[in-house]
C-alpha positions as a Python dict, from the first residue, in 0.01 Angstrom:
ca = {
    (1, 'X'): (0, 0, 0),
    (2, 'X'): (-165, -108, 317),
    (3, 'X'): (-384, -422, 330),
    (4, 'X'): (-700, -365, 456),
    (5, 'X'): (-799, -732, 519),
    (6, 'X'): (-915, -849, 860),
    (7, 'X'): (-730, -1153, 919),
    (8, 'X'): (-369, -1264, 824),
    (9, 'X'): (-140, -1558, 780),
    (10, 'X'): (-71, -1763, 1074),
    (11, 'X'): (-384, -1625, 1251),
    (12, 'X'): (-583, -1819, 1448),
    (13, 'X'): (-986, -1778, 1371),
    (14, 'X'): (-1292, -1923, 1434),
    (15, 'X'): (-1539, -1994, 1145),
    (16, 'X'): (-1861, -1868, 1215),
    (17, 'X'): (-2139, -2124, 1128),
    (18, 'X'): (-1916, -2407, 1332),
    (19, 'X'): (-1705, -2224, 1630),
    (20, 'X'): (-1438, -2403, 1451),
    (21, 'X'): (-1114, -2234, 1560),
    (22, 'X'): (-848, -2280, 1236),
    (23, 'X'): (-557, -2114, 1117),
    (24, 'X'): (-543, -1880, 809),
    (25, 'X'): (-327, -2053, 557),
    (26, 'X'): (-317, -1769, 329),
    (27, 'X'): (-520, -1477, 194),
    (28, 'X'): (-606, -1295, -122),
    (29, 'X'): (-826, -1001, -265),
    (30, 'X'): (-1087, -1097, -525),
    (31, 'X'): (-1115, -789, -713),
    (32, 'X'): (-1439, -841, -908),
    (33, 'X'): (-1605, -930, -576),
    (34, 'X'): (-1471, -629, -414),
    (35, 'X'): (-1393, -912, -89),
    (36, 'X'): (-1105, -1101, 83),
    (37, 'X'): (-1104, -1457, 65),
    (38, 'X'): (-888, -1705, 312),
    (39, 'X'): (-807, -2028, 340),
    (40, 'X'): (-730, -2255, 629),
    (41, 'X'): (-472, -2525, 712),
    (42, 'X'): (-729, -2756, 850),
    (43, 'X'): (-983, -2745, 513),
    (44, 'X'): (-713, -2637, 258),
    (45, 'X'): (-964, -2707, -54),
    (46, 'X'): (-1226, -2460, 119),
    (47, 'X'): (-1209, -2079, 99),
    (48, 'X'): (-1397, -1866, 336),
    (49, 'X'): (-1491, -1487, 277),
    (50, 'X'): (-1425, -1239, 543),
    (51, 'X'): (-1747, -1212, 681),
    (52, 'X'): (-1775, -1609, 745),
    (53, 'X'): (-1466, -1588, 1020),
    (54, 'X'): (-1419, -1422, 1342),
    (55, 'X'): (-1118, -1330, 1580),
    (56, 'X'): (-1024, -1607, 1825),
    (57, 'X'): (-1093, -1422, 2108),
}
């Protein structure tokens, strides 16, 4: 099966509300949520959801 999540392991991101740029740490789907949810190296007791990170462009 194919994941369909945005962003993967080892990626570097920016978070949204800060221009933060972090790397993913690791990912997961939450299945009751119907979402992915990350979290970084830099905040490893914070998850994000997709829609809070963007591609380090």
């Amino acid at each position: 099966m194919k994941n369909k999540n945005k962003f993967h392991s080892g990626e570097a991101v920016k978070i949204q509300l800060t221009n933060e740029l972090v790397t993913i740490n690791k990912w997961q789907y939450i299945n009751n949520m119907k979402k992915y949810s990350y979290t970084v190296n830099e905040h490893p007791s914070t998850f994000y959801f997709e829609e809070e990170l963007a591609k380090n462009d």
